[in-house]
C-alpha positions as CSV (number, residue, x, y, z in Angstrom):
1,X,-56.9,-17.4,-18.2
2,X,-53.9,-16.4,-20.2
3,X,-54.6,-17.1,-24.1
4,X,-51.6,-18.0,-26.5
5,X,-51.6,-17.6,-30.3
6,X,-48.4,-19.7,-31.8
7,X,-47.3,-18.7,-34.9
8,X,-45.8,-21.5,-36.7
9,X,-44.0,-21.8,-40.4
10,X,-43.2,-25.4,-40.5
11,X,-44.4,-28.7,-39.3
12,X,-45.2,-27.5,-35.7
13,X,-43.2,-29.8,-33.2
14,X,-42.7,-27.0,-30.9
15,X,-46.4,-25.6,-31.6
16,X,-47.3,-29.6,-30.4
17,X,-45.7,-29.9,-27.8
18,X,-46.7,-26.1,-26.5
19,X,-50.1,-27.0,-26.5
20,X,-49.5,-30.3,-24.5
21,X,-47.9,-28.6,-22.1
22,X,-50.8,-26.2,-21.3
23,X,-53.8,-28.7,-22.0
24,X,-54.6,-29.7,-18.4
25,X,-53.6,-25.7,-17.2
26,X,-56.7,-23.7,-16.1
27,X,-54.1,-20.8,-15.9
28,X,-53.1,-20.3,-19.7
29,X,-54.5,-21.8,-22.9
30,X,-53.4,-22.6,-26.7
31,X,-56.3,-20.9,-28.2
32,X,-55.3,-20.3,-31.7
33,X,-52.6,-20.8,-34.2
34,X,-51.4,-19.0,-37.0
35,X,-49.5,-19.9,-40.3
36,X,-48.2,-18.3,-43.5
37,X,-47.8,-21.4,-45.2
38,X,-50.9,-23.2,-46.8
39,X,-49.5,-26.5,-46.0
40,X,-47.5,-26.3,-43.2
41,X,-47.3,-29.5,-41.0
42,X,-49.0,-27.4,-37.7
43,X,-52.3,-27.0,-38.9
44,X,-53.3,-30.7,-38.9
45,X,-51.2,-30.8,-35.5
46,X,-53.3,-28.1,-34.7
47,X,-56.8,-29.8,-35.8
48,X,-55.6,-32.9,-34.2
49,X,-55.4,-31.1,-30.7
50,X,-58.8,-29.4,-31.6
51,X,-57.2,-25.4,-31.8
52,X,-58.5,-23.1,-34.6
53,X,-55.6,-22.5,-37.1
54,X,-55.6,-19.1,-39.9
55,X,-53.8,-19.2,-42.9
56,X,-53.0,-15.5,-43.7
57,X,-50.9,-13.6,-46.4
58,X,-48.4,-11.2,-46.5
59,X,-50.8,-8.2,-46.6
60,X,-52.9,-9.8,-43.7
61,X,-49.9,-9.4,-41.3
62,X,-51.2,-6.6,-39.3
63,X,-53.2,-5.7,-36.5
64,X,-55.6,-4.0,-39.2
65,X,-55.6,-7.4,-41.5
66,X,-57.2,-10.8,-41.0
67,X,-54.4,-11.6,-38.3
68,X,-55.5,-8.5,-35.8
69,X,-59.0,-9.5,-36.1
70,X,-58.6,-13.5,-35.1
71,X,-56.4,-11.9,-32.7
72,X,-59.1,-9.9,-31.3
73,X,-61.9,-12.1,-31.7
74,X,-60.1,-14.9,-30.2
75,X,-58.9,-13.0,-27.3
76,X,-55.3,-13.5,-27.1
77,X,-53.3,-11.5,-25.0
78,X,-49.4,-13.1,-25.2
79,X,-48.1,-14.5,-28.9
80,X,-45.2,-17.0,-29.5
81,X,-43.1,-17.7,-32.4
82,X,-42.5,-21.3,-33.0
83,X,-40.4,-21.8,-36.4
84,X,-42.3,-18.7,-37.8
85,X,-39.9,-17.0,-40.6
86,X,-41.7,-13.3,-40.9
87,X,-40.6,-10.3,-39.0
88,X,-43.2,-9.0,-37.0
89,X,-45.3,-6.1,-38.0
90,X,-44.9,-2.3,-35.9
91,X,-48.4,-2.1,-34.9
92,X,-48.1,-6.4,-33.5
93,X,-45.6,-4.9,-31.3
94,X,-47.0,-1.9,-30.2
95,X,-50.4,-4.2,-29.7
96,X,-48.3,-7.2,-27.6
97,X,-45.1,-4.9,-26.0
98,X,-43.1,-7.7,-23.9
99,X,-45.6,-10.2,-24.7
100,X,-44.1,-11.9,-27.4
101,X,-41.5,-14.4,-27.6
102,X,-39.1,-16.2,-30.1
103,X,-36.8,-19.2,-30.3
104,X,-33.7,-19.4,-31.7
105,X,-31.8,-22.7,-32.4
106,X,-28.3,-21.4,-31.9
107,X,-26.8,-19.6,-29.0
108,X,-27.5,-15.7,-29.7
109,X,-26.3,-13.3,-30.8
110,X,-24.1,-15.9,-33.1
111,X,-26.1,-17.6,-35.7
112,X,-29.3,-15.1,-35.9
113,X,-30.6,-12.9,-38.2
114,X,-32.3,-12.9,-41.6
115,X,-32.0,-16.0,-43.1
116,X,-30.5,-17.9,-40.2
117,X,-32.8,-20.3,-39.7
118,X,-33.8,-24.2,-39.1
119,X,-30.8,-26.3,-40.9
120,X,-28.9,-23.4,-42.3
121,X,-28.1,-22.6,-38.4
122,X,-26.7,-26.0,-37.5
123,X,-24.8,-26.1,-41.1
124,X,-23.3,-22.7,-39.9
125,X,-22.2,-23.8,-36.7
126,X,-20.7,-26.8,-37.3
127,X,-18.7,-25.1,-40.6
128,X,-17.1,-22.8,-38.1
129,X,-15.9,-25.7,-35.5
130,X,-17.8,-24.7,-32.3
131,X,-17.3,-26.9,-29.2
132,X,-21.0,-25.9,-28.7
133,X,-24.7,-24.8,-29.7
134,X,-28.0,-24.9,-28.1
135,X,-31.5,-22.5,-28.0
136,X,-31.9,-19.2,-27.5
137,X,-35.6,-17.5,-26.1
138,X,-35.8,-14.1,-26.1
139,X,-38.2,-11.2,-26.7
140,X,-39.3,-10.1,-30.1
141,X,-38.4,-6.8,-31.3
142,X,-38.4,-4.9,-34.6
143,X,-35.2,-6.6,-35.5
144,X,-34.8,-10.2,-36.4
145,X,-33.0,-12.4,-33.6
146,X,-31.6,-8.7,-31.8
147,X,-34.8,-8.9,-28.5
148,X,-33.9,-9.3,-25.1
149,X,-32.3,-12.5,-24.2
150,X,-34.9,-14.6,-21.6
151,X,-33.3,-18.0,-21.0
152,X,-30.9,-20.0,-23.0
153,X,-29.7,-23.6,-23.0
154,X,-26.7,-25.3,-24.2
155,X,-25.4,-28.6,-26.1
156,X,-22.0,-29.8,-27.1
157,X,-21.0,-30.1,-31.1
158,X,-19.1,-33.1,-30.9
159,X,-16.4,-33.3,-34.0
160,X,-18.9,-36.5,-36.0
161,X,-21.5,-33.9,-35.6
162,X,-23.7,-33.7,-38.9
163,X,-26.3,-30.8,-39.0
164,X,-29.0,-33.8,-39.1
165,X,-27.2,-35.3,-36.0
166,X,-27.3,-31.2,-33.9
167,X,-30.0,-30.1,-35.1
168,X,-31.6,-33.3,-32.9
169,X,-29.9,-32.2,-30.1
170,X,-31.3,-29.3,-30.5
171,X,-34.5,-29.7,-31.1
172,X,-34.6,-32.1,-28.0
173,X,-33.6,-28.7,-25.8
174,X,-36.3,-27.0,-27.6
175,X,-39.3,-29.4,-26.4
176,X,-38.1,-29.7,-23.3
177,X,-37.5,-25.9,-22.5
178,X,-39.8,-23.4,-24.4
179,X,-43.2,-24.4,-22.9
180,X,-41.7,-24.1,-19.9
181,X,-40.1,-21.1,-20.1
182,X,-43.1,-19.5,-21.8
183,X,-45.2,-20.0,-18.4
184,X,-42.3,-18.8,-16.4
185,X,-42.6,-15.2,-18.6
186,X,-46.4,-15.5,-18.3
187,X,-46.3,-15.5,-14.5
188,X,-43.6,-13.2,-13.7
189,X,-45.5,-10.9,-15.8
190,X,-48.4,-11.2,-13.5
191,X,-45.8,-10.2,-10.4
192,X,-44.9,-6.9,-12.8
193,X,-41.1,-8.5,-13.3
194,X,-39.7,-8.9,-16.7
195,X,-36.2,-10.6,-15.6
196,X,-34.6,-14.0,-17.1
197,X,-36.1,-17.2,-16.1
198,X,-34.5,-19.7,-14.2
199,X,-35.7,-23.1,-14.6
């Protein structure tokens, strides 16, 4: 049984829907989520589904902190990013190498980097007239938005776009793709390949 740790900023839609996705699976598991924000949305989406959620601090962000150890003690061996804002920690990427994965809502390399993120992304796209957007999944490296391109799916921007109006769009690709791209990584890793995913 593969075990997931999501770690989630916001209100956890994708977090939600990852975990729905896996429920019935006796191949791979949601087994614990993770948060920097003492309110965010996921942790009663996570209590609701009945998963363990840690709030943790910036000096907690380690493999050596409070993260490592429910890491550890929860027995997680691949880690998402699900609208989680931090840049992950040396050591977390030593610890997970090519088991980690993030999701962009913008077609990379345009759009990313520090700072680019939920509504500023869509505002940014639309502001410079592109016929179209969509997600981008990709490995997480020691650079915001700059790992290893895994799948990506596109959306037109139509010229009544709002960012209210694509950022739906988007998020619609988001549900619909990520879980199952995530099991797609999981089970070519278990055939040794690390190639794209084709849905």
């Amino acid at each position: 049984m593969h075990r997931i740790a999501i770690f989630a900023s916001g209100s956890g839609t994708n977090a939600e829907r990852i975990a729905e996705y896996f429920s019935g699976s006796a191949e791979v598991s949601v087994a614990l989520v993770l948060t920097n924000h003492p309110q965010a949305g996921v942790i009663a989406r996570a209590a609701r589904l009945g998963i363990p959620a840690v709030v943790f601090g910036r000096g907690d962000f380690s493999m050596e902190g409070e993260v490592g150890e429910a890491l550890r003690r929860f027995r997680i061996d691949f880690l998402v990013l699900a609208g989680f804002l931090w840049l992950v920690p040396a050591d977390m990427l030593a610890a997970y190498p090519g088991r980690i994965l993030n999701i962009h809502p913008a077609l990379l390399p345009k759009y990313g980097g520090r700072g680019m993120y939920g509504m500023r992304v869509h505002e940014a796209v639309i502001a410079a007239g592109e016929s179209e957007s969509g997600i981008t999944i990709h490995y997480v490296n020691d650079r915001y938005d700059e790992g290893a391109t895994v799948f990506q799916a596109r959306c037109p921007v139509g010229p009544g776009d709002t960012p209210e109006s694509l950022a739906n769009r988007v998020h619609a690709l988001e549900y619909l793709h990520y879980p199952e791209v995530i099991h797609g990584v999981i089970k070519n890793q278990e055939c040794g390949e690390k190639n794209r995913v084709t849905l």
